[in-house]
C-alpha positions as CSV (number, residue, x, y, z in Angstrom):
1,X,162.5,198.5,227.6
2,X,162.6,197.6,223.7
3,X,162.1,200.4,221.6
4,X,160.0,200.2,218.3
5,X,159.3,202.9,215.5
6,X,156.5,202.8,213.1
7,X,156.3,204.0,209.7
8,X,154.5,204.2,206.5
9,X,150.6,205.5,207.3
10,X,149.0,207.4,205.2
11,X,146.2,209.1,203.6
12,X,144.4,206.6,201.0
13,X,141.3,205.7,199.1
14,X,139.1,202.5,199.5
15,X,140.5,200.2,197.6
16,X,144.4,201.5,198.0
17,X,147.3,200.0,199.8
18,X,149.5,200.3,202.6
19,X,153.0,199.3,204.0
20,X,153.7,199.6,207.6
21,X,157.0,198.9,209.3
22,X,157.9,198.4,212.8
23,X,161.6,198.6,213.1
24,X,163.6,198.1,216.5
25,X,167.5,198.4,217.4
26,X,167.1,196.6,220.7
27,X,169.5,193.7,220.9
28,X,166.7,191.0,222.5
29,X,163.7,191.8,220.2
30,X,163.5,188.8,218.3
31,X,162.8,187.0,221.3
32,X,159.4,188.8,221.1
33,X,156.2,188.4,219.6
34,X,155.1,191.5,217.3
35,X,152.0,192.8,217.1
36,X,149.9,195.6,215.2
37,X,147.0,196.8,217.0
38,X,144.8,199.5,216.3
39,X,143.0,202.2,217.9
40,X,140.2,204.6,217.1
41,X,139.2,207.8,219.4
42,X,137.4,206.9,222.2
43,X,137.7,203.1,221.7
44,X,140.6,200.4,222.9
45,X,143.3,199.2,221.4
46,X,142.9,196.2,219.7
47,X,145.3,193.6,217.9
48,X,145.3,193.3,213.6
49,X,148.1,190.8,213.6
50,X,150.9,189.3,215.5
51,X,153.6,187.6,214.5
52,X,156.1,185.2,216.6
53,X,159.3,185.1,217.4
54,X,160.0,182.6,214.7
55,X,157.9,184.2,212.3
56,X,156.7,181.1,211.0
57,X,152.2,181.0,211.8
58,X,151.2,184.7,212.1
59,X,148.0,185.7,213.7
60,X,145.2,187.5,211.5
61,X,141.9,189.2,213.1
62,X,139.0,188.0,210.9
63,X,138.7,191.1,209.9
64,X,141.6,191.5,208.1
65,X,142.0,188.0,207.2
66,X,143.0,187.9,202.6
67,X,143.7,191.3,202.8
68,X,146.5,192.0,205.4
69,X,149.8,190.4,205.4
70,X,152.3,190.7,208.0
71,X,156.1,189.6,207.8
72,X,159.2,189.8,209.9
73,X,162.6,189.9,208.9
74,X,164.9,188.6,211.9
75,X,168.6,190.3,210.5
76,X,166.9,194.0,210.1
77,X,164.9,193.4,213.1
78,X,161.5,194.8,211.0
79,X,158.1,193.5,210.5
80,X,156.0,194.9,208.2
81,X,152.0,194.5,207.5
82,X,151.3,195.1,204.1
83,X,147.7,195.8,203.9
84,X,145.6,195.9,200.5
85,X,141.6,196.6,199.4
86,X,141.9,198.5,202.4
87,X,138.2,200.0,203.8
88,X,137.0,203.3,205.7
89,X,136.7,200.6,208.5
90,X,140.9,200.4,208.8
91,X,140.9,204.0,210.2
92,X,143.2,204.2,212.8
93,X,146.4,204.4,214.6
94,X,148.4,201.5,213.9
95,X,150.6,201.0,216.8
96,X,153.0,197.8,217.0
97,X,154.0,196.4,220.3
98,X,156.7,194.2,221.6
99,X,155.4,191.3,224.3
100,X,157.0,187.8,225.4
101,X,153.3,186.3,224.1
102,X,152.6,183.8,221.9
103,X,150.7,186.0,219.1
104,X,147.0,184.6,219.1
105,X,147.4,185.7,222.7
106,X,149.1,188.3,222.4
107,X,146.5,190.0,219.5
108,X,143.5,188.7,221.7
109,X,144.5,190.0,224.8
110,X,142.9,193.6,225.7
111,X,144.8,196.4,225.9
112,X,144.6,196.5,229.6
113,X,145.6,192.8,230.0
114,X,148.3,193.7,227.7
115,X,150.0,196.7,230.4
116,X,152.4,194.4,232.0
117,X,154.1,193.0,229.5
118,X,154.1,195.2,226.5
119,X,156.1,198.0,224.9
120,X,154.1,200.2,222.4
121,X,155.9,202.2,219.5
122,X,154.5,205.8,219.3
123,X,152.3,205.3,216.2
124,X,151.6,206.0,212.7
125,X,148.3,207.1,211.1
126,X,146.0,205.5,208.5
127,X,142.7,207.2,207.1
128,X,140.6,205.5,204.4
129,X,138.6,208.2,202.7
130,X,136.9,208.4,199.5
């Protein structure tokens, strides 16, 4: 099982900014595809970007698309999604996962389809709010 941590949600205004990390100590995780997904009450999870295991072409949703921007650093074993002109409609739990997918899949992919291959970090909360 690889094990991933998120950080860095927040409370923030339209408009503001956002850095999220996903950090892992397992020895095999950059041979995985990365991906942020996020999840609203009472709706499925769904991917916001996803990013390789070479971290060269990452995937956007088009809904994020000129203001997200999602990086991986291979020697810390971190990827981060810096997201900016963020709106009410980023609400969410941001949860990264960890899948041996290539990352348009990988983000497309419902959650379900998702089960047998991924491992989910526990979370970390963003709320857009005037």
């Amino acid at each position: 099982q690889v094990q991933l941590v998120e950080s860095g949600g927040g409370l923030v205004q339209p408009g503001g900014s956002l850095r999220l990390s996903c950090v892992s100590s397992a020895l095999t995780i950059n041979d995985y595809t990365i991906g942020w997904f996020r999840q609203v009450p009472g709706q499925e999870r769904k991917g916001v970007s996803c990013v390789g295991n070479r971290g060269a072409s990452p995937y956007y949703a088009d809904t994020v698309k000129g203001r997200f921007t999602v990086s991986r650093d291979m020697d810390t074993k971190t990827v981060v999604l810096q997201m900016s002109s963020l709106e009410p409609d980023d609400t969410g739990t941001y949860y990264c996962g960890a899948a041996p997918l290539e990352e348009k899949t990988m983000c497309e992919m419902d959650a379900e389809q998702l089960r047998p291959y991924i491992d989910w970090g526990q979370g970390t909360q963003v709320a857009v709010t005037p």
